[in-house]
VOGU-3710 file (C-alpha; in Angstrom, 3 decimals, decimal comma):
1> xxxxxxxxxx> 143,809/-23,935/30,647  145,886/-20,879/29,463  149,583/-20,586/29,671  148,918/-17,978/32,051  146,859/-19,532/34,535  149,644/-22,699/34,175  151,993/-20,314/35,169  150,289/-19,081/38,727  148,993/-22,508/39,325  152,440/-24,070/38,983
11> xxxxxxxxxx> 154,545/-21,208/40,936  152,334/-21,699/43,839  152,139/-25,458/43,543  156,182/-24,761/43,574  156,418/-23,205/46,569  154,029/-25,846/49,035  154,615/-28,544/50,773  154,370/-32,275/48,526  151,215/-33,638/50,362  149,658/-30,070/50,695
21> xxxxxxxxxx> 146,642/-29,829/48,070  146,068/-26,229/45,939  142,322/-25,745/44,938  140,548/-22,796/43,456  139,746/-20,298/46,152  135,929/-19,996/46,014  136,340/-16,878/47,694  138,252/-13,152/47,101  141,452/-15,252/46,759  143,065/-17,270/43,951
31> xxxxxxxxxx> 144,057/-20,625/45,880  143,228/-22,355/48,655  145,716/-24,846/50,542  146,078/-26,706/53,478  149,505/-25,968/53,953  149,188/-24,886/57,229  147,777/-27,783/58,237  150,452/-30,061/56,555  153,897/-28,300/57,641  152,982/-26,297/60,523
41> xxxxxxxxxx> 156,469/-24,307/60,548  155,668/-22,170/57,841  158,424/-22,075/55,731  156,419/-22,578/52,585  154,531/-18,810/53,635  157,758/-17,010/52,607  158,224/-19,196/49,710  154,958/-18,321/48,391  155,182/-14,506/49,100  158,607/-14,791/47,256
51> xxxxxxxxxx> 156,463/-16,569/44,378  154,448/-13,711/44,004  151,371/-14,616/46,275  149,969/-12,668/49,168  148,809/-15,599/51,923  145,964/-14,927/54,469  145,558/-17,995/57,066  142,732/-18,912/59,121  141,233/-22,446/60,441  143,944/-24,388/59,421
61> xxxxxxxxxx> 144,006/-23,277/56,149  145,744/-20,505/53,470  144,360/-18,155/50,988  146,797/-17,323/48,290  146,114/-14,007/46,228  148,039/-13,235/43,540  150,775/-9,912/44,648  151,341/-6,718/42,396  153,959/-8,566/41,193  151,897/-10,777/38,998
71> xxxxxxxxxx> 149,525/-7,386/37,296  153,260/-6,147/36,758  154,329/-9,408/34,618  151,107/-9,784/32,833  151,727/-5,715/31,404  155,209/-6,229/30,860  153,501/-8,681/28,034  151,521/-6,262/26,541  153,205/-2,939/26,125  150,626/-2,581/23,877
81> xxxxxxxxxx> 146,938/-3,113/24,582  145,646/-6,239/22,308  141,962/-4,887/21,827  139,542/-2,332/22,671  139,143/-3,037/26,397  142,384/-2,833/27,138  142,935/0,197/24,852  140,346/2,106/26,826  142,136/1,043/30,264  145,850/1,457/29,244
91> xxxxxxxxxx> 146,059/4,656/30,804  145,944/2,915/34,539  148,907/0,249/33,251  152,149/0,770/35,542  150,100/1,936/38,594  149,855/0,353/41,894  147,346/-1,849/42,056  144,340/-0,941/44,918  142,771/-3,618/46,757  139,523/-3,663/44,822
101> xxxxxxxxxx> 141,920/-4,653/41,446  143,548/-7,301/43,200  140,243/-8,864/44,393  139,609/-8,576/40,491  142,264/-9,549/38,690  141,816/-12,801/41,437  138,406/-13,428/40,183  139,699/-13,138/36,703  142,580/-15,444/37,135  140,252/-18,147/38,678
111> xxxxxxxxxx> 138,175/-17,567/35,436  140,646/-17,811/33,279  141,948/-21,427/35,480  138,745/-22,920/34,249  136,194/-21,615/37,042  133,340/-19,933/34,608  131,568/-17,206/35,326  133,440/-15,039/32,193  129,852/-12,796/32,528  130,289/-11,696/36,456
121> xxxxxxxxxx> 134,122/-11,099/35,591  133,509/-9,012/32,741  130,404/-7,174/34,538  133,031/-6,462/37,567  135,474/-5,579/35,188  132,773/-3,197/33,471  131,854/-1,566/35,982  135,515/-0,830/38,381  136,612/0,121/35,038  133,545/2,927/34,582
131> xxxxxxxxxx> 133,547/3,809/38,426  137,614/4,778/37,702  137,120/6,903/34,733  134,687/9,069/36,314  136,039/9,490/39,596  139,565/10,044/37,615  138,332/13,196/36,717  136,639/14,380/40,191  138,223/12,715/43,085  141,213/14,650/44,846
141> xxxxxxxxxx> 142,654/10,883/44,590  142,121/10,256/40,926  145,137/10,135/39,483  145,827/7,109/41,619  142,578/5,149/41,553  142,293/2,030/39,089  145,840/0,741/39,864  145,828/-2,422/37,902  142,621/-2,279/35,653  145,190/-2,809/32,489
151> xxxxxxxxxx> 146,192/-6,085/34,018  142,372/-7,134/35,214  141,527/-5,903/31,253  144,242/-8,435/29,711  142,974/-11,196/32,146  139,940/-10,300/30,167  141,501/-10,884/26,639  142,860/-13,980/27,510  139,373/-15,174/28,678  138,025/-14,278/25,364
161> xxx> 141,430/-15,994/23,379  140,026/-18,969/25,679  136,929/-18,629/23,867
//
């Protein structure tokens, strides 16, 4: 498992309750727990949106997503793009992520926690990234579509470090 993936896995292991279990979301999100299930009062919510995770509950259980805050950290790591990819998406690093990027960058985290599937990450990736740079040009929103491709593009080199 990369140090990276360690890292979200532990900070939102950090913020539940003991007995509360943290598996890999098989949906949009990172993590699943059932937290809400476990310590009905809630307090670990706010500890987990102060650990960086955005937390969507429903049937007794939580979806944790990772926040901007986490596409923030992972640029602040690479001021400067490690390979091609990355290169090519640089110009989107510092911008606020969209929802579409988040969903991504989730997808690419669980990847890069051990799920597999490094093919329908990188085709995702592939193809947000392509959609961006045209519509960049065209769209009367361009300049801020594709919020946090840099970040979902170094999720990408780490898969391929992983390698």
């Amino acid at each position: 498992m990369n140090s990276f993936a360690l890292e979200l896995r532990q900070a939102a292991r950090a913020a539940l309750p003991e007995a509360a279990f943290l598996r890999r979301d098989r949906g949009d999100g990172l993590f699943v727990t059932d937290a809400p299930r476990r310590c009905p009062d809630g307090g670990w919510r706010q500890a987990l949106r102060e650990a960086g995770f955005a937390v969507e509950t429903r049937d007794g259980l939580a979806r944790l997503s990772p926040a901007p805050t986490w596409l923030k950290t992972l640029e602040a790591r690479f001021p400067e793009p490690p390979d091609a990819l990355c290169a090519s998406l640089f110009r989107f690093a510092g911008r606020a992520p969209e929802a579409e990027s988040l969903r991504l960058f989730a997808l690419g985290a669980r990847t890069l926690d051990g799920e597999g599937g490094d093919e329908r990450f990188d085709r995702a990736l592939r193809q947000r990234a392509a959609e961006c740079l045209r519509l960049n040009g065209i769209h009367p929103e361009g300049p801020t579509l594709g919020g946090g491709l840099y970040a979902c593009a170094l999720l990408h080199y780490l898969i391929e470090e992983e390698r």
